[in-house]
N, CA, C and O atoms as a GROMACS GRO file, in nm:
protein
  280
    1UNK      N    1   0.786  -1.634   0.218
    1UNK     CA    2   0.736  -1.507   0.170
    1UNK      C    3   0.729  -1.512   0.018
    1UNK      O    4   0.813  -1.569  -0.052
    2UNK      N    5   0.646  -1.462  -0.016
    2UNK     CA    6   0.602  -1.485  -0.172
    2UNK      C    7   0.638  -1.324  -0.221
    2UNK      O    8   0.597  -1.239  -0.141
    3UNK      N    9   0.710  -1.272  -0.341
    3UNK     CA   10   0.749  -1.197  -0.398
    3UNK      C   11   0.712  -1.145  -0.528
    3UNK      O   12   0.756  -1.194  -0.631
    4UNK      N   13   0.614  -1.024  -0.525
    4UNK     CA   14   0.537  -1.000  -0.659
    4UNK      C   15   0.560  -0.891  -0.732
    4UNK      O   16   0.513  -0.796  -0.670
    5UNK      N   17   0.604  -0.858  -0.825
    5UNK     CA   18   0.715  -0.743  -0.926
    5UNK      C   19   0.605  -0.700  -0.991
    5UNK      O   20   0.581  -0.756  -1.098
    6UNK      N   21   0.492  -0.566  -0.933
    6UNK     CA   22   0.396  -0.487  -1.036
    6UNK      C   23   0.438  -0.381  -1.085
    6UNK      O   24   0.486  -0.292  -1.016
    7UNK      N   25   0.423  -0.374  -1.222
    7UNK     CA   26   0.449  -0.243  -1.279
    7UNK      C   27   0.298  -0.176  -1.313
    7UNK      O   28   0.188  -0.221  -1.344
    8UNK      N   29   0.362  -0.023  -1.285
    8UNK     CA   30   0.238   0.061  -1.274
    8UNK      C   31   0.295   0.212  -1.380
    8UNK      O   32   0.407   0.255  -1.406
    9UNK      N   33   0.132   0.265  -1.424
    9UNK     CA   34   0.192   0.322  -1.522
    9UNK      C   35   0.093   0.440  -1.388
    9UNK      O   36   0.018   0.399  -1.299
   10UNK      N   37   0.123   0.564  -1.412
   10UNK     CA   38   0.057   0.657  -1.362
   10UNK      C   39   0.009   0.787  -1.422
   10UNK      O   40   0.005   0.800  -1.545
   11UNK      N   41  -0.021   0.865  -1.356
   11UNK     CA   42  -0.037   0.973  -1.431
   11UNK      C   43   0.081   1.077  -1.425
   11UNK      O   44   0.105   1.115  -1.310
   12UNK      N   45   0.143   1.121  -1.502
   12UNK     CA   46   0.263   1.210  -1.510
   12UNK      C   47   0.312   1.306  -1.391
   12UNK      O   48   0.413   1.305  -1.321
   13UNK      N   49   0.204   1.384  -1.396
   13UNK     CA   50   0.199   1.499  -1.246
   13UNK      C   51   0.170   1.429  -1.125
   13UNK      O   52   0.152   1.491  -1.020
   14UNK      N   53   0.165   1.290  -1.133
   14UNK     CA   54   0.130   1.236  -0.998
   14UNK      C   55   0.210   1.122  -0.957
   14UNK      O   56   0.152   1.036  -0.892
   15UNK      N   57   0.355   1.104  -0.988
   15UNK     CA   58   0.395   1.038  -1.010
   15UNK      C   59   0.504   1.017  -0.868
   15UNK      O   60   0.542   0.904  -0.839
   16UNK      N   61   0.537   1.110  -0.805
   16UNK     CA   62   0.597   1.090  -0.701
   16UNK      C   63   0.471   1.113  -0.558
   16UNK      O   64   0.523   1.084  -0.450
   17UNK      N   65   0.338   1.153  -0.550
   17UNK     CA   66   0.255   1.099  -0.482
   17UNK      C   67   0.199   0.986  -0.476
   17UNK      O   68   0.172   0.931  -0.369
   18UNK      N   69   0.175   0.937  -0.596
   18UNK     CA   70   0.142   0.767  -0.595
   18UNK      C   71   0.237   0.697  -0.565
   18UNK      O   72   0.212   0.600  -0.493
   19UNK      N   73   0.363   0.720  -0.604
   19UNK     CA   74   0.478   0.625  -0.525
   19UNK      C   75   0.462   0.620  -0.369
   19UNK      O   76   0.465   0.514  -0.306
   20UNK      N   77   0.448   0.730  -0.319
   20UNK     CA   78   0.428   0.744  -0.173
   20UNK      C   79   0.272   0.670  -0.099
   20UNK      O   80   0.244   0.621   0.010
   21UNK      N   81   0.222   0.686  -0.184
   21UNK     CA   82   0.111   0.652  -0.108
   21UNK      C   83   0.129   0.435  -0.124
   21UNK      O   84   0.131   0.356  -0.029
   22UNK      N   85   0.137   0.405  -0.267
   22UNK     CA   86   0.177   0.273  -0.301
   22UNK      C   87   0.313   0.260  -0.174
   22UNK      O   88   0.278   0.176  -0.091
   23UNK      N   89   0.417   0.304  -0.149
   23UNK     CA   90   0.512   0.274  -0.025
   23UNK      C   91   0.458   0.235   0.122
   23UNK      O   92   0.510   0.146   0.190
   24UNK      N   93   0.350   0.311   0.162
   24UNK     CA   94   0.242   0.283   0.236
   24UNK      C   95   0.170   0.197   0.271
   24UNK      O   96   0.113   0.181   0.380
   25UNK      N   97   0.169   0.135   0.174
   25UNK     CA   98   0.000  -0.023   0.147
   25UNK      C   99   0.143  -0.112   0.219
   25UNK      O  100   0.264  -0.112   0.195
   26UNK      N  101   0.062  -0.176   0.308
   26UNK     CA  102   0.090  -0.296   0.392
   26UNK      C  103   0.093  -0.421   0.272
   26UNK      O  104   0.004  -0.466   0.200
   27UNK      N  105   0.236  -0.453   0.287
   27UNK     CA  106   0.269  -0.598   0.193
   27UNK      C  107   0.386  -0.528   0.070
   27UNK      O  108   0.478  -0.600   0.030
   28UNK      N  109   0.372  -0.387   0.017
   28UNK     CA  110   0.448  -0.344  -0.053
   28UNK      C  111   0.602  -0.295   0.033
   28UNK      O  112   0.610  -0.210   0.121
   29UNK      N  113   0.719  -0.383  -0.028
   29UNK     CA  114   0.816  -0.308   0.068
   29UNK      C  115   0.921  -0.243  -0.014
   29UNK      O  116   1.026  -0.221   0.046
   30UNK      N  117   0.914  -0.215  -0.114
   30UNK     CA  118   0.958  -0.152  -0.241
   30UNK      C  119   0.906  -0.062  -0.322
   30UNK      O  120   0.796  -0.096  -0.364
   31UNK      N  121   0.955   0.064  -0.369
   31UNK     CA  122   0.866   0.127  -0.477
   31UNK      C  123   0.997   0.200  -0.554
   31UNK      O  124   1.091   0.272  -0.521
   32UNK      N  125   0.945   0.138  -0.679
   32UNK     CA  126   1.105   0.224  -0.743
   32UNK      C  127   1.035   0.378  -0.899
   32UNK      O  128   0.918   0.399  -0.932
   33UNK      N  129   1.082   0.404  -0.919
   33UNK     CA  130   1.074   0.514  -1.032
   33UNK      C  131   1.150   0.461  -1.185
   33UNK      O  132   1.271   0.441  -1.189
   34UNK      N  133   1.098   0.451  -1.254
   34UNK     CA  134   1.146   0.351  -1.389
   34UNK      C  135   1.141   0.422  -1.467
   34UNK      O  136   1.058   0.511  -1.448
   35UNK      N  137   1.225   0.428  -1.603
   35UNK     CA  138   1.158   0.545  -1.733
   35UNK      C  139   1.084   0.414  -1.824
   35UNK      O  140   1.060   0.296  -1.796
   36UNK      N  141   1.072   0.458  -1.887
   36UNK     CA  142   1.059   0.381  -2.055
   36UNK      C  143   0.862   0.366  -2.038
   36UNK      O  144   0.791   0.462  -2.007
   37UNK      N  145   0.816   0.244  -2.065
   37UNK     CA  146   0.661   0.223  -2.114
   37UNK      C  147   0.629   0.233  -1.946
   37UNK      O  148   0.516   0.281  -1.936
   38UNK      N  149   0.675   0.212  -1.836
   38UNK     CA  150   0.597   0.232  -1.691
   38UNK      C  151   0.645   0.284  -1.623
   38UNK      O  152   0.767   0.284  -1.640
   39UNK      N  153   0.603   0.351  -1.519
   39UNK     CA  154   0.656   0.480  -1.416
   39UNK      C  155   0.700   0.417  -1.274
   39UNK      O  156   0.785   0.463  -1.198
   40UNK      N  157   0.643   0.332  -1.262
   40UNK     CA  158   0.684   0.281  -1.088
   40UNK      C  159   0.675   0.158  -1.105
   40UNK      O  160   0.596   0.120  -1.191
   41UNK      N  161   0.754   0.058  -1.025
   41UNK     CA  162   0.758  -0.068  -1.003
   41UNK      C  163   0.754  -0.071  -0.890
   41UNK      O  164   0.824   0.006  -0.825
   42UNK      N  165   0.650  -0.182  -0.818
   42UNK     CA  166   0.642  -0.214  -0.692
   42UNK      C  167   0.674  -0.305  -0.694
   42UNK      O  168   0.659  -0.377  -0.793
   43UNK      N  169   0.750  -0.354  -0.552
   43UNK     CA  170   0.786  -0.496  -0.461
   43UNK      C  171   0.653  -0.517  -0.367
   43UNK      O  172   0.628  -0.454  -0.265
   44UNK      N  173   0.578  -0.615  -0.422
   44UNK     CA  174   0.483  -0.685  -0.275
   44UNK      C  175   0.537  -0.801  -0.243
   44UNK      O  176   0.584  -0.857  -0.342
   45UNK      N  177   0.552  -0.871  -0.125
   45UNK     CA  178   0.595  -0.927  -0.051
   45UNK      C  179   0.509  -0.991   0.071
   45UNK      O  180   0.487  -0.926   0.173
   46UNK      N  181   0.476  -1.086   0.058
   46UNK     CA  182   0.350  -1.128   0.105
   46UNK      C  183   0.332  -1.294   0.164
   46UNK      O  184   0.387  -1.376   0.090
   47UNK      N  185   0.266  -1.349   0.279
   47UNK     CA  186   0.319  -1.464   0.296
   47UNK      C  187   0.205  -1.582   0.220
   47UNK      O  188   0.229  -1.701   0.204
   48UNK      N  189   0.111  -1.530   0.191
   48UNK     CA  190   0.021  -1.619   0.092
   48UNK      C  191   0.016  -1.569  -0.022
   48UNK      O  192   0.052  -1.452  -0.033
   49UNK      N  193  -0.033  -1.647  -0.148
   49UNK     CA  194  -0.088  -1.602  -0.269
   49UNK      C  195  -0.218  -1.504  -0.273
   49UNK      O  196  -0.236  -1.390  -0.317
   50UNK      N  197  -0.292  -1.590  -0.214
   50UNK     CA  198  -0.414  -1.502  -0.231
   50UNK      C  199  -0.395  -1.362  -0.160
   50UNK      O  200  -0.488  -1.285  -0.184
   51UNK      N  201  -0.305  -1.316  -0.084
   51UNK     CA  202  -0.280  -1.167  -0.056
   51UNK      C  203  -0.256  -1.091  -0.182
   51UNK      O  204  -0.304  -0.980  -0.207
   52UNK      N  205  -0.195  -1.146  -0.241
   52UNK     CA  206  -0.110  -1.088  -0.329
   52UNK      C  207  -0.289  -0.988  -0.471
   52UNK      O  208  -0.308  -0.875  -0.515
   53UNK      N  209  -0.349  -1.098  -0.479
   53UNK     CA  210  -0.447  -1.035  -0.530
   53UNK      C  211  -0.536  -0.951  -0.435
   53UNK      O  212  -0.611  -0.874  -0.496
   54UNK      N  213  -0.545  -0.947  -0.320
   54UNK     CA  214  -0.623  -0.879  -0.242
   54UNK      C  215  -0.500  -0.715  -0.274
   54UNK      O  216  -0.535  -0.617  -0.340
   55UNK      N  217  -0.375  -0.730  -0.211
   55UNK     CA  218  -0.335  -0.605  -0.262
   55UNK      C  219  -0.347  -0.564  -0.404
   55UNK      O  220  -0.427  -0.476  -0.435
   56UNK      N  221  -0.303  -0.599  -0.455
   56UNK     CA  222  -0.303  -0.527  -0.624
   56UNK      C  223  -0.475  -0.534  -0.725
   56UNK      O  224  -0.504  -0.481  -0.831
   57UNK      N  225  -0.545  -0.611  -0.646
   57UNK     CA  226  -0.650  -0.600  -0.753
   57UNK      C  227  -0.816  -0.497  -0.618
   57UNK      O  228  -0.933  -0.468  -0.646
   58UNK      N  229  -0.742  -0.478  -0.499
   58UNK     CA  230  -0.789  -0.442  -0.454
   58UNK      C  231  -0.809  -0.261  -0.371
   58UNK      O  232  -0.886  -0.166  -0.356
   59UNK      N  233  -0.642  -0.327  -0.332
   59UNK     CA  234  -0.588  -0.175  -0.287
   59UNK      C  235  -0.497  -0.092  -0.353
   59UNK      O  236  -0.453   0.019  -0.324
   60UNK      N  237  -0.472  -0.191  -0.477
   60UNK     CA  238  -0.402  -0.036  -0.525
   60UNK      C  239  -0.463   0.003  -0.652
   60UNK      O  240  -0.375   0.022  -0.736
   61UNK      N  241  -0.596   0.024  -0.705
   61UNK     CA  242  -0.665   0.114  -0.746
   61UNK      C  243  -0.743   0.174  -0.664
   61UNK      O  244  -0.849   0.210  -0.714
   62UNK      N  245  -0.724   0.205  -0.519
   62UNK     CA  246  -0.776   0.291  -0.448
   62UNK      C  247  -0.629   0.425  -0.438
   62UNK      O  248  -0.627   0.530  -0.374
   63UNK      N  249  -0.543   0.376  -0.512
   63UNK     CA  250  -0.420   0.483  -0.472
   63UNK      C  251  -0.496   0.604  -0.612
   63UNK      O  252  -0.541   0.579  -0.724
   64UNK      N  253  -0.485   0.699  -0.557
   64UNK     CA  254  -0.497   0.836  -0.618
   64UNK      C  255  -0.355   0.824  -0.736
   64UNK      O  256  -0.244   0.786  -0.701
   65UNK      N  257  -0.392   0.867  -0.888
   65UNK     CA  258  -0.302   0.877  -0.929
   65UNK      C  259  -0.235   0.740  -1.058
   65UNK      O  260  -0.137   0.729  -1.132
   66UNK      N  261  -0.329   0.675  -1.032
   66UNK     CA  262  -0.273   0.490  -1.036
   66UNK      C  263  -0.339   0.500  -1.174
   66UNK      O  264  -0.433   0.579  -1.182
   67UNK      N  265  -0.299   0.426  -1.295
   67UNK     CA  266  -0.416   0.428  -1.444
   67UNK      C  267  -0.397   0.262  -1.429
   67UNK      O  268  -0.503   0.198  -1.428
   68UNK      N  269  -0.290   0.195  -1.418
   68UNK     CA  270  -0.278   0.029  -1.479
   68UNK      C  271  -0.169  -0.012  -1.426
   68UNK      O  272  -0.069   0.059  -1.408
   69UNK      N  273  -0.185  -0.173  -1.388
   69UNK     CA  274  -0.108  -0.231  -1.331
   69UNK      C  275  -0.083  -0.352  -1.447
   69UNK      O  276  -0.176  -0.404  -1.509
   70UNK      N  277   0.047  -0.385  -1.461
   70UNK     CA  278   0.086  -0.546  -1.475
   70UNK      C  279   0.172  -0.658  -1.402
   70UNK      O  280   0.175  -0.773  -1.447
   0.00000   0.00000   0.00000
């Protein structure tokens, strides 16, 4: 299993719905709440590489709420 640590910045008022919905996406099995420069950190967890870009460059700017990932 391959293990991928994204930080996500969001939008302020939307910050505990995008966690929920990011908890959701198949491959993420983590979602935490962070202060400082980013708002949520996700755990993806995934058994190939190339998933790993199919989730994050695919499905999670379809999450409502989402501005940037690193």
């Amino acid at each position: 299993m391959i293990t991928t640590i994204v930080l996500i910045r969001a939008e302020p008022a939307s910050v505990p719905t995008t966690a929920q919905r990011l908890a959701e996406i198949d491959g993420v099995t983590e979602v935490y709440s962070v202060s400082g420069d980013w708002d949520l950190v996700a755990i993806v967890r995934v058994p190939e590489y190339d998933q790993i870009a199919r989730v994050v460059t695919e499905v999670f700017p379809t999450v409502p709420g989402l501005q940037r990932t690193q």
